[in-house]
Every structure is written in structure tokens, then in C-alpha cells.
C-alpha positions in Angstrom: 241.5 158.6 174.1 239.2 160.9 172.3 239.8 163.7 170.6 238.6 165.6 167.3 240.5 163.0 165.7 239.2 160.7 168.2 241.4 159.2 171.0 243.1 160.2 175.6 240.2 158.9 172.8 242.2 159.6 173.4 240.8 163.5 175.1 239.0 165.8 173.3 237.9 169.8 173.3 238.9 172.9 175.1 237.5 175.2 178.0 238.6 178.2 177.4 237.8 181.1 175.5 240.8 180.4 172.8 239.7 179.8 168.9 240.5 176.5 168.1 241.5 174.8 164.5 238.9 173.3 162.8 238.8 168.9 163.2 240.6 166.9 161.4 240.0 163.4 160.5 241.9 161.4 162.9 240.0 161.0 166.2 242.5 160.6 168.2 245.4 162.7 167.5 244.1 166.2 167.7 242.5 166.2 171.2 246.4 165.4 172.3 247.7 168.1 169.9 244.9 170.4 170.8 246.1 169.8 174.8 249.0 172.4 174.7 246.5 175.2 174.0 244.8 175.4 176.6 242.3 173.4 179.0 240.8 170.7 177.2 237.5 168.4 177.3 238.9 165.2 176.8 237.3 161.6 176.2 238.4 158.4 176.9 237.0 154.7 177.1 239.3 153.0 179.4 239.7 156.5 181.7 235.9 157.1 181.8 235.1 153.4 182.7 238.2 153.4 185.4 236.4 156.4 187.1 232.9 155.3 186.7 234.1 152.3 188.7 235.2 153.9 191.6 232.6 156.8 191.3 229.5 155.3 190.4 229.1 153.3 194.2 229.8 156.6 195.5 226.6 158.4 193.7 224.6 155.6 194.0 225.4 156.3 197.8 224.4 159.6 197.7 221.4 158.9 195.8 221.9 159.6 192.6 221.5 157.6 189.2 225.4 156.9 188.3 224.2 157.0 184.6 222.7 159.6 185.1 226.4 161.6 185.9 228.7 162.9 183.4 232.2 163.0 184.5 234.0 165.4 182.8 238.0 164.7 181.9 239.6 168.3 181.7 243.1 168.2 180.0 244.6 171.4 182.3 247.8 170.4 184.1 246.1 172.4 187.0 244.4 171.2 190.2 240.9 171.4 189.9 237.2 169.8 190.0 233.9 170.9 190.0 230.3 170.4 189.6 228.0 171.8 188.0 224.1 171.8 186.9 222.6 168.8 185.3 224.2 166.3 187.3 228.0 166.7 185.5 231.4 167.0 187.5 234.2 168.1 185.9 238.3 166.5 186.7 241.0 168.2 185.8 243.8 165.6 184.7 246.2 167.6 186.9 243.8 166.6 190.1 244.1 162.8 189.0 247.9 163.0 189.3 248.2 164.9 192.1 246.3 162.2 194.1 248.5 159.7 195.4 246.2 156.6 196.1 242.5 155.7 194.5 241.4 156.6 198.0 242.0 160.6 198.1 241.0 160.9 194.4 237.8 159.0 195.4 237.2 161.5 198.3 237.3 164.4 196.1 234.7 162.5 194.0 232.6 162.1 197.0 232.9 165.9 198.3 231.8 166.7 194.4 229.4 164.8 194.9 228.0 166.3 197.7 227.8 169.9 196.0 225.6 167.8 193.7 223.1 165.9 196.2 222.7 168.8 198.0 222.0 171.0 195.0 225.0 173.8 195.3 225.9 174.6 191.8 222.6 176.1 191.7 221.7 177.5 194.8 224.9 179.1 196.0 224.4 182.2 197.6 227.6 183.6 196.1 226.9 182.8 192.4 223.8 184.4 193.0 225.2 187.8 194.7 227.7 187.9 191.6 225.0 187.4 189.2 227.4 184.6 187.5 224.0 182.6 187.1 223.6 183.7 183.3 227.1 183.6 182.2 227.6 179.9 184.0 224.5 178.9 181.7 226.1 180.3 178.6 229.6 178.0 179.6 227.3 175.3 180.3 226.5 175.1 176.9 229.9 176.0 175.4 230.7 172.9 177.6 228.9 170.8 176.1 229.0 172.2 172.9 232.8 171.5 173.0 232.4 168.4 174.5 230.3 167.4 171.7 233.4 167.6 169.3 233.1 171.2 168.7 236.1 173.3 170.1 235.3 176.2 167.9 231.9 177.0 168.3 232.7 175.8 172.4 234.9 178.8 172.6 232.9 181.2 170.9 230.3 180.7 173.3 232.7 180.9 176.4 233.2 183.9 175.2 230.3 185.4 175.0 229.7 184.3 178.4 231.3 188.0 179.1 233.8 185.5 182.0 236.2 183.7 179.6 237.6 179.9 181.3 236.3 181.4 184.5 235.3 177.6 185.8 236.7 178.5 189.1 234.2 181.4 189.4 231.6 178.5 190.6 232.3 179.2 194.3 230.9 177.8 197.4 230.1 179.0 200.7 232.3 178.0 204.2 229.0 176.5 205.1 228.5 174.5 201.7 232.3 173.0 201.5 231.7 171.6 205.3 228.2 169.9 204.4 229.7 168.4 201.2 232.6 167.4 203.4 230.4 165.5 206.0 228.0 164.4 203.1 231.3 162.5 201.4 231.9 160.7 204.4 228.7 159.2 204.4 229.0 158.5 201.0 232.6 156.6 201.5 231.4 154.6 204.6 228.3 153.6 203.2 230.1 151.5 200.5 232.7 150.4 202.8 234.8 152.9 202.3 237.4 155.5 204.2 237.2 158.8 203.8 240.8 159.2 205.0 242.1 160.1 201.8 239.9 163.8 201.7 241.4 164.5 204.8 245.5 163.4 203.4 244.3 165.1 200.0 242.8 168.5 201.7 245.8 168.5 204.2 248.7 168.4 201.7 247.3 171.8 200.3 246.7 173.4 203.9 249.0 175.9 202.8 246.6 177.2 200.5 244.9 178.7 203.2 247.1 181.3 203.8 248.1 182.3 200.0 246.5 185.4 198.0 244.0 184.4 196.2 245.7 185.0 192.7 248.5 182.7 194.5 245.7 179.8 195.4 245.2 176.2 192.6 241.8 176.9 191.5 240.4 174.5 192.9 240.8 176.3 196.3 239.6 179.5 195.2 236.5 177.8 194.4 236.4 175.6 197.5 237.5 177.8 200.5 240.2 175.4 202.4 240.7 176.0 205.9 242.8 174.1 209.0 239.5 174.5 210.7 237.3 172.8 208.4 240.1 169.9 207.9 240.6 169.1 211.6 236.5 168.8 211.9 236.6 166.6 208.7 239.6 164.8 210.5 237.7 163.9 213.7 234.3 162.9 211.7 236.3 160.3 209.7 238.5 158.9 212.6 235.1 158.0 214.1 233.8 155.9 210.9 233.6 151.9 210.9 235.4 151.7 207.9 238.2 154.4 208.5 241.2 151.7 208.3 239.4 150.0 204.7 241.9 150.4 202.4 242.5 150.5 198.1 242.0 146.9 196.8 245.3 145.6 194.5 242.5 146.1 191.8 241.9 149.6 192.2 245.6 150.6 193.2 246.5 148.9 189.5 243.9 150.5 187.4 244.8 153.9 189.4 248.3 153.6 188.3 247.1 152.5 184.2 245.4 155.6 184.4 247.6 158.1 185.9 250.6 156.9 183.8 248.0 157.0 180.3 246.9 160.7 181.4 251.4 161.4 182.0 252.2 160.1 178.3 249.7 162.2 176.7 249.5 165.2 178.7 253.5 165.3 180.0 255.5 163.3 177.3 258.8 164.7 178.4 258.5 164.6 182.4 256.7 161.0 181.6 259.8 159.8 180.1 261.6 161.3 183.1 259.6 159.4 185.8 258.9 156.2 183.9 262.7 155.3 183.3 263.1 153.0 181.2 264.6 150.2 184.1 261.1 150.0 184.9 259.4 147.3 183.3 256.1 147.5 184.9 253.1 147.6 182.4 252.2 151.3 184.0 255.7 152.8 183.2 255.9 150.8 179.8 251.9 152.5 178.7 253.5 155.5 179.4 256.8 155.6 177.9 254.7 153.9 174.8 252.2 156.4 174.9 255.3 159.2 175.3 257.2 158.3 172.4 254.1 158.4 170.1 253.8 162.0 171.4 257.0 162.8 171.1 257.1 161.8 167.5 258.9 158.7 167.5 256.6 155.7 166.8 258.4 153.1 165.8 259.6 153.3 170.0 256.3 153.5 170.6 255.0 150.7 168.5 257.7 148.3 169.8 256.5 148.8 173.5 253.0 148.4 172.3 254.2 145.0 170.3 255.6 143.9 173.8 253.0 144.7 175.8 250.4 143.2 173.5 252.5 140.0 173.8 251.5 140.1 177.4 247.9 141.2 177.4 246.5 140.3 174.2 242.7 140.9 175.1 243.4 144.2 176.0 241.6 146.7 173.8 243.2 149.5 175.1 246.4 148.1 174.2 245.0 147.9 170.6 243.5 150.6 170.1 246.5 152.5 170.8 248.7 150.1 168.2 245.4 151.6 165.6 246.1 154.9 166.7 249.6 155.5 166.2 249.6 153.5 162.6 246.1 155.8 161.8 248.4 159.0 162.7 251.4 158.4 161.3 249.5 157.8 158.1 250.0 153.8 158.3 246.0 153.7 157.6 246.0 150.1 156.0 247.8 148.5 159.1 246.0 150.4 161.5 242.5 148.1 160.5 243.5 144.8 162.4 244.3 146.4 165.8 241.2 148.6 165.1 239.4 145.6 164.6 240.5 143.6 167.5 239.9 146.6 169.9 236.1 146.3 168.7 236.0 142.7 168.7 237.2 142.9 172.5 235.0 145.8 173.3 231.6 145.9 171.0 230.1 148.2 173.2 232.5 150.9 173.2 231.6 153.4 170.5 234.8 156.0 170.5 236.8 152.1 169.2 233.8 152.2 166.8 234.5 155.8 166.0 238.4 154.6 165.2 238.2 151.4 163.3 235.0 153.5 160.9 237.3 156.4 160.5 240.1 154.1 159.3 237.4 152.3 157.1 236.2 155.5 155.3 239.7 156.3 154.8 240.9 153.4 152.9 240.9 153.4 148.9 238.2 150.7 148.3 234.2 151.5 148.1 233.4 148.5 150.4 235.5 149.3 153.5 234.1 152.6 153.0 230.5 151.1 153.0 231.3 148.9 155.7 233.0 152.1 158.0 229.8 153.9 157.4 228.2 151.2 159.1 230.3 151.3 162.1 229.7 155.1 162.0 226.2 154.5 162.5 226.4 152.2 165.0 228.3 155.0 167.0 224.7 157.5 166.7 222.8 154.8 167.8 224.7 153.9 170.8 225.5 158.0 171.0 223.1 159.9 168.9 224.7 163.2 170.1 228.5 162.3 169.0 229.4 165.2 166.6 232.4 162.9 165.8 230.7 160.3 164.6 228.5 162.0 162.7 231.2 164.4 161.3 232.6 161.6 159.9 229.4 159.8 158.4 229.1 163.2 156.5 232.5 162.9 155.0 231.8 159.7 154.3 228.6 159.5 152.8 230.1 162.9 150.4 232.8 160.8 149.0 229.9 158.1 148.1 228.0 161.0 146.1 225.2 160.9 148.8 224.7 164.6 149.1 221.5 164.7 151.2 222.5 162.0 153.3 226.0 164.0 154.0 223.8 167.2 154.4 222.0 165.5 157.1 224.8 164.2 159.0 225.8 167.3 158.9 222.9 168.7 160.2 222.8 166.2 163.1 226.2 166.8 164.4 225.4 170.8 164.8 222.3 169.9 166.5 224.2 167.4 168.9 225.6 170.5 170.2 223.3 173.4 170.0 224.1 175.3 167.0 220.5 175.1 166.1 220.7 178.0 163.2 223.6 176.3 161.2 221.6 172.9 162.4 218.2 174.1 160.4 220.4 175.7 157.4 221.6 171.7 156.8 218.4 170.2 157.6 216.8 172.1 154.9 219.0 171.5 152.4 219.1 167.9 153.0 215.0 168.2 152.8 216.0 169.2 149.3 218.1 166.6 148.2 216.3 163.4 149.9 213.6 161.2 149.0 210.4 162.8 150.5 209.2 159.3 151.4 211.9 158.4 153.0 212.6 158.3 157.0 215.8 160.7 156.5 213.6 163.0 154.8 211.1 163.1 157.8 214.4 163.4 160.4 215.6 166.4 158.2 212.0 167.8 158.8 212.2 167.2 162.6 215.4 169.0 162.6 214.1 172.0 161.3 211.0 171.8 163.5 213.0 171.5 166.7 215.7 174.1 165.3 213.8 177.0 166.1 212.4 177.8 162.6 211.5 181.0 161.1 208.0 181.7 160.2 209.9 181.7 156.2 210.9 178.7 157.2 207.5 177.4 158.7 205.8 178.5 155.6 207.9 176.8 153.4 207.6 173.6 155.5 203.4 174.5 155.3 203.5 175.1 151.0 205.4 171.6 151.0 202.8 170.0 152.8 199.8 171.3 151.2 201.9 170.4 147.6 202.6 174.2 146.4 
């Protein structure tokens, strides 16, 4: 995965109103170590494409561009899921265990979805009543401001929000949760689905129903749950051609990848609990790998990996892993090849990209260095918002003596995620320091232009282009 270091890549940032530590270099690592803290924005190839799969049918159903969706991956151990303006649903990693089968993490998808379709995060009555309308903007952007490889500046703008890591406070009418309800089982059947598993997933929380509302997961406080609005949901889907389909061997085996990758990272000690090691399926061993890496001991880790590898030598994830724990554990040199072979398996995946540049940049040798700031800049043009990767290209690019350039990177990762002033501070500098004639000197200006300049600043800008 994700992180600030880059990995769960693995996961990355945090949703709450706690100051976080500044990044370090390793990708990976720190969205893991961050994890304990608090809830955490979390990014991961191989979890993002496993839920894209089984989501993207579903709001294609309903409508809806799948690439135009961001799906969220919240490290909080609690149940909850949400959705929210601009077409993004958030999953709290304690949701995706909870579910038991593909199928009733698949019909919370689809009930998310409906809140989107039919437009609820931003016309429910009750977030207008509360006047939560401004402060769930101002999350919004420490959102994506965190998501965007900034946990810092994230949190700072939580809370100023005035409602610190109040997510749940998105709440929905009676009325809303039943047409999102009937909307996801038109979803479901439409791609062949069954929307049994909302009905099994709602009914194992019926209980909520009757707690306080201090007492309730969040995600019920935000989603009123009641036996009444089950048993209608209940009799809908019992009536649905495709209320018998069930979870392909395909689905139920990526399902169990993913739950026992989100376990290792998130719940090293219970994961070592419930994957015993008699079990020698690939899930358990993933986990226990993945555990022991947490749990500081990666030589157990690494000889898992080794084994599994043996097994599945095209998987990337696999690889990138072996990378990660050498990269960590300060075995940089070793950790190129697997990085290497994770990219050669999957070119299109930037956070490997991220990885394998990171570990180039960090090596002792001026050509690998070269050669990772090459990668890095693959990364901005696949994702030209990644704070990571351009973090990195200015760390890189400094080392190399290319002050400007590092200025500019620098410049374009605080943009990617809003913090226009300190964006414009390093766009001007880098003006400074670059070749006027050259394209990075015209991006610098753009910068400053879109980076809500000051008429100082817009006069300077004007004396430079009349030459005085």
C-alpha cells in the first residue's frame, strides 16, 4: 500500500483533526505507522483495483462514469462508509472485514451508491437544517488535501472545519436510506447480481436500532437502521431474478487477498491470531507475511514472501511487498530488483513507480538517481496531483544541485492539494532560479497565476514582462 512513505501503498493519510509528523521518505512504511493514530486515508494498487472491480459494474449501473468515482480506503478499525460530493465514497477498512462474503460488501457499495445517483450528500435536508454544509466543504478539502500525501496540512484544515473527524455527521433521512436501499437493488440485479448480502449485512447490526446513539458504529448514526426498513428491503430482493446469483471463486479469492492484506497491516497481532500458522493458504500466508514485517521481524516476513513468490512469480503485489520490507528495513540496494519486477509486471501502476524511483533516488550513484527521477516523473504524468511523487522529485532534483527544478516540484505538490499560498511562495522562487525560456519557467508562472496572486505579486509578474 500507500503511504507517505508509499505503500497498504501500502495506505496513506489521516481523517481526523490530530497533527501528524511530517513524511518521510519511504512510501510505504509511514501510512502503516501513521495507522495507530487515528483514521487514516490509505492507498493501495492491488486494494483499489480489487474494489474497482466489483464496484465499477455497480456505478456504471446506476449511471455513473466508474472513472469518474473515487473510492476512498479509510484505515479506522470502525464500521463505516460514506459518500460524499464530487462523486467520492469513502470505506472504512473495518467495514471491509466486517463483511463476510464479496456479496454484502458489494451491497453496501451499491446503497453508497445510491446516496450518490440520487444526489444526497448534497441535498439532505438534515445537513442543511444543521448548517454542516460549510464545515463538510472545509473536510472536503482537508480530505483531499490529506489524501494528496499531506496529513498535516489535512488536519489543520479538519480543524478549522469547527467539527473535527465528524464524517459521521453526513446524515441521511429515513426517506433517503430507503430510496438508496431500493436504488442498490436495481443496481445489483441489473449486473446479474443479488442484493441479498445488504439485507444479511444490515440485519447482523439490527441491534443497532435500539442502542443510544453514542452506543451506535457510525455508520448507523449516519444511516438510520431500522427492522422496518430491512424487512421492506428483504421482500424487494426476494422478488429479484437474480436473488440466488451468487460470488464467483474469482471474486470470493480476491475478497479473501484483500481482507487478510488490510488484517496484516492494520491488526498485526489479531492477524497472527486468526491466520495460524497451519494454514497454508496464500490468504493466511499474505497475512502472516505482511504481520511479521509489522511486527518488526522481517526476516519471517521475507521468508513467507520468498515462498510465496516461488508460487506466483508474476505477481507484483508479491514484489512489491519483498521491495518494501528491504526499502524499510534500510536493505535499499536489494530492494531494486523486486521494485523492478513489480513495475515490469505492472507498468501502469504509478504508486510501484513511486517505490522502485524512491529506491533509485536513494541509492549512492548519480545515474540511478537520474534514472529514479525519471520514474518520478512518469508518476506526475500518469498522476499529476500525487504530492508523493512530486515530494520526492524535489528531494531528488536538490541532491542533483537543481534548485529551481526542486523549488518547482515543490511548488507542484502544495498545489496538488490546495495549499495555494505556500504553492505561489515556491512557484516564485523557482521563477527565480529557472531559465526564462524554458517550459518549467512558464509552469512556475502558471502556478502563480492560478495560486491566487496578490496584486505585489501581479505586478511583479507585469514589470517581468514588460523587462523592468
Amino acid at each position: 500500500m500507500t503511504s507517505s512513505r508509499t505503500s497498504l501503498r501500502p495506505f496513506r493519510a489521516i481523517v481526523g483533526a490530530v497533527a501528524l509528523a511530517a513524511m518521510t521518505l519511504t512510501p510505504i512504511a509511514q501510512s502503516w505507522a501513521q495507522s495507530g493514530r487515528g483514521p487514516t486515508l490509505l492507498r493501495d494498487t492491488e486494494i483499489e483495483e480489487i474494489l474497482h472491480r466489483q464496484s465499477d459494474p455497480i456505478f456504471a449501473a446506476a449511471g455513473l462514469n466508474p472513472k469518474d468515482v473515487r473510492i476512498l480506503l479509510i484505515g479506522d478499525g470502525s464500521l463505516n462508509a460514506f459518500a460524499t460530493q464530487g462523486q467520492q465514497m469513502g470505506l472504512n477498512t473495518g467495514l471491509i472485514l466486517e463483511a463476510a462474503t464479496p456479496n454484502e460488501l458489494k451491497g453496501v457499495i451499491a446503497h453508497e451508491t445510491g446516496h450518490i445517483a440520487g444526489g444526497h450528500p448534497i441535498r439532505s435536508g438534515e445537513l442543511t437544517r444543521a448548517g454542516l454544509r460549510p464545515m463538510l466543504l472545509t473536510m472536503g478539502l482537508g480530505l483531499l488535501a490529506m489524501m494528496a500525501g499531506a496529513p498535516d496540512a489535512g488536519a489543520m484544515v479538519i480543524a478549522s472545519s469547527g467539527q473535527m473527524g465528524t464524517l459521521g455527521a453526513l446524515g441521511y433521512s429515513r426517506e433517503q436510506e430507503s430510496r438508496a436501499d431500493q436504488a442498490a437493488v436495481g443496481f445489483l440485479e441489473r449486473t446479474g447480481q443479488s442484493g441479498a448480502g445488504l439485507v444479511e449485512f444490515f440485519d447482523k447490526f439490527r441491534y443497532q436500532e435500539v442502542f443510544a446513539e453514542a452506543r451506535r458504529f457510525p455508520y448507523f448514526r449516519s444511516h438510520p437502521l431500522s427492522s422496518e426498513r430491512i424487512e421492506l428491503l428483504r421482500n424487494r430482493v426476494a422478488t429479484q431474478k437474480h436473488y440466488a446469483a451468487k460470488d464467483t471463486p474469482e471474486e470470493i479469492a480476491e475478497f479473501e487477498m484483500m481482507k487478510a492484506k488490510i488484517d496484516g497491516f492494520m491488526n498485526p497481532a489479531t492477524a497472527l491470531v486468526r491466520y495460524k500458522e497451519s494454514d497454508t493458504g496464500v490468504p493466511a500466508r499474505y497475512a502472516r507475511s505482511i504481520a511479521y514485517y509489522q511486527s518488526k521481524e522481517p526476516d519471517r516476513a521475507l521468508k513467507i514472501l520468498d515462498g510465496l513468490l516461488a508460487e506466483q512469480p508474476e505477481n507484483p503485489y508479491f514484489w512489491e511487498l519483498k521491495g518494501q520490507i528491504l526499502f524499510d528495513y534500510g536493505r535499499i540496494a536489494e530492494a531494486e530488483a523486486p521494485q523492478r519486477r513489480s513495475v515490469e509486471l505492472k507498468p501502469d501502476a504509478p504508486l510501484l513507480r513511486i517505490n522502485l524511483g524512491q529506491t533509485l533516488v536513494n541509492l549512492d550513484d548519480p545515474a540511478k538517481r537520474d534514472e529514479g527521477i525519471a520514474e518520478l516523473k512518469r508518476v506526475t504524468l500518469l498522476e499529476h496531483d500525487n504530492p508523493e511523487a512530486w515530494r520526492l522529485l524535489a528531494v531528488a532534483y536538490d541532491r542533483r544541485g537543481d534548485e529551481g527544478l526542486a523549488r518547482l516540484a515543490t511548488a507542484e505538490r502544495y498545489y496538488a492539494y490546495g495549499a495555494l499560498n505556500e504553492s505561489r511562495s515556491f512557484a516564485i522562487r523557482a521563477r527565480q532560479l529557472l531559465d526564462r525560456s524554458s517550459t518549467d519557467w512558464v509552469r512556475a508562472t502558471d502556478i502563480v497565476m492560478a495560486s491566487d496572486p496578490s496584486d505585489q505579486d501581479m505586478r511583479a509578474l507585469s514589470r517581468e514582462a514588460g523587462g523592468g
